[in-house]
N, C-alpha and C positions, 0 to 999 in steps of 0.2 A: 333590810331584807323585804320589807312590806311595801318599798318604795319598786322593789325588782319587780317583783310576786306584780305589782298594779302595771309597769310598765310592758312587761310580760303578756299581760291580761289585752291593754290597748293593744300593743301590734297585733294580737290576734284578733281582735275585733273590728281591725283598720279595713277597710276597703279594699288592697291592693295585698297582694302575698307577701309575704318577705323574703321569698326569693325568687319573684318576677322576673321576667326577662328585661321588662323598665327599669328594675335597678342596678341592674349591669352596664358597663359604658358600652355604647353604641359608636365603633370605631367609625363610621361613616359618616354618621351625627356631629362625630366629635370632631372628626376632618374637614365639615361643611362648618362649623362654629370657628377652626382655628383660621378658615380661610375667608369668611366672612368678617371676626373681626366684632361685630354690631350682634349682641346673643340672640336680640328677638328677629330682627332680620333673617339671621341664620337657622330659627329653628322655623318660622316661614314658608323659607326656603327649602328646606329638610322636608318639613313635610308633603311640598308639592312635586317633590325628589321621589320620594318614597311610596306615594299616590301614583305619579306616574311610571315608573319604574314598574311597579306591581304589576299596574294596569294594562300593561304592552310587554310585560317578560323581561325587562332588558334590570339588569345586575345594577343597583344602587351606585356600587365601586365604578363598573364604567361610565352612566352619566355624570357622577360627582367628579371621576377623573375629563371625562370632554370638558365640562363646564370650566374647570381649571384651567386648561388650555386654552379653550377657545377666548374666555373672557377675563379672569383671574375671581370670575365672583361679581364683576363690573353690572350690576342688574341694569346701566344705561350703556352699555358699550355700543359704538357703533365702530365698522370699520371702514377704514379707507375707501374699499370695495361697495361700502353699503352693508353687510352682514349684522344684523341688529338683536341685541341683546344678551345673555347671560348665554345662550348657546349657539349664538352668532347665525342667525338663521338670515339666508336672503331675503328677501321682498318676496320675488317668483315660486321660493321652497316656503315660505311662510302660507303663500296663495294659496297654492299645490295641497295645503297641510290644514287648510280652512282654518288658521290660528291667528290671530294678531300679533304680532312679532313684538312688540310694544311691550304688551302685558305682561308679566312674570311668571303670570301660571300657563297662561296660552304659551308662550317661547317655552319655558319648560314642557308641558305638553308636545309641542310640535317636535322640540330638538329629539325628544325620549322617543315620538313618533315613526318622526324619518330616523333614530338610528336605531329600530327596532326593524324598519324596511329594509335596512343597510345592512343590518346582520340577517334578515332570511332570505335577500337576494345572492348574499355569500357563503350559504353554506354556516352560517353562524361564528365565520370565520373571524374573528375580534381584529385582526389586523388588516384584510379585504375589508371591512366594514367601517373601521375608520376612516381607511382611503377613499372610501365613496362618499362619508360622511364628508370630508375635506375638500376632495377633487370632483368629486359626482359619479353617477353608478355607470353613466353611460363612460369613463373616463375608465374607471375599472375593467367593464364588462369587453372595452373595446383593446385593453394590453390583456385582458385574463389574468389578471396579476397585479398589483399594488403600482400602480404607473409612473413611468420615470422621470417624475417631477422631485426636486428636492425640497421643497417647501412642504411636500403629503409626506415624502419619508422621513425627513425631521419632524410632523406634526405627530403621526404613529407612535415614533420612540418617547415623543414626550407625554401623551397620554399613556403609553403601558409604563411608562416609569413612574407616573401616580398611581394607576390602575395596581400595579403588582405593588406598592406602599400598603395598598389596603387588604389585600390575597394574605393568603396563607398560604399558597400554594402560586407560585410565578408563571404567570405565561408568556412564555419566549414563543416568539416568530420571528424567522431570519428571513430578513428586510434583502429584497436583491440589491445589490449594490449595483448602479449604471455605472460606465465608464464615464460618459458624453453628460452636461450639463444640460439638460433639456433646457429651450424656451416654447415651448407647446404649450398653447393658454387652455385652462382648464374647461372643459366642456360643459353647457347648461343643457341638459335633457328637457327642461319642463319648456 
């Protein structure tokens, strides 16, 4: 009983509440740890997630859903194209974003950046703002609509099917379907 009564005594004299928001699991957190793999990498990561995120408006759940896709977590990914890092930023967009694409927290930074751009030049339209994020704004801005490339309407559906993993609440947007397979190369505004 004396052992309760003293235990009792600590927690209430601890530092942190005992019913903090820190000691509830952080589905976000917990989804950047499952997908990283590496704990201390991952909480790193998380937290220049969550710094940026904040910093620019844009929803934890969407960058940690782009990052997914774009790179799988890959903090050296480069792509065929050139697109470099955890949120696959060009060279040009990395310029454009005064960030070094390189870096983890700058490429974090920059990706949160431009698709903080991405969603106020679209009305904060999460599905318009990925397709700018993927194919570029001037690509969007010039169909007024999610453009009829299949490699941005496959990329969409696989970001909102992380993105809504993390939701409580699902966001559907219906994806125009093209008849015609475009080969129209994706446009560089900068």
């Amino acid at each position: 009983m004396k052992k309760n009564i003293l235990l009792l005594f600590l927690l209430l004299l601890s530092s942190k509440p005992i019913f903090s928001k820190e000691n509830f699991v952080n589905k976000v957190k917990e989804y950047v740890i499952e997908n990283v793999g590496d704990f201390e990498l991952a909480n790193e990561l998380y937290g220049y997630i969550k710094y940026y995120a904040k910093e620019y408006g844009v929803e934890e759940e969407l960058v940690v859903s782009v990052i997914k896709v774009e790179s799988n977590y890959d903090v050296v990914a480069v792509s065929p194209v050139g697109a470099i890092g955890l949120m696959q930023l060009m060279p040009k967009t990395a310029e454009y974003l005064g960030v070094e694409a390189e870096y983890i927290p700058e490429n974090i930074k920059g990706g949160v950046k431009y698709l903080k751009e991405c969603l106020s030049k679209n009305g904060e339209d999460i599905a318009l703002a990925l397709a700018a994020y993927n194919a570029g704004l001037g690509a969007v801005k010039k169909y007024s609509s999610i453009p009829p490339y299949r490699e941005t309407q496959k990329y969409i559906e696989k970001v909102l099917k992380e993105y809504n993993k993390l939701k409580k609440e699902k966001y559907v947007h219906n994806i125009v379907e093209f008849k015609e397979d475009s080969k129209i190369a994706f446009e560089d505004e900068f």
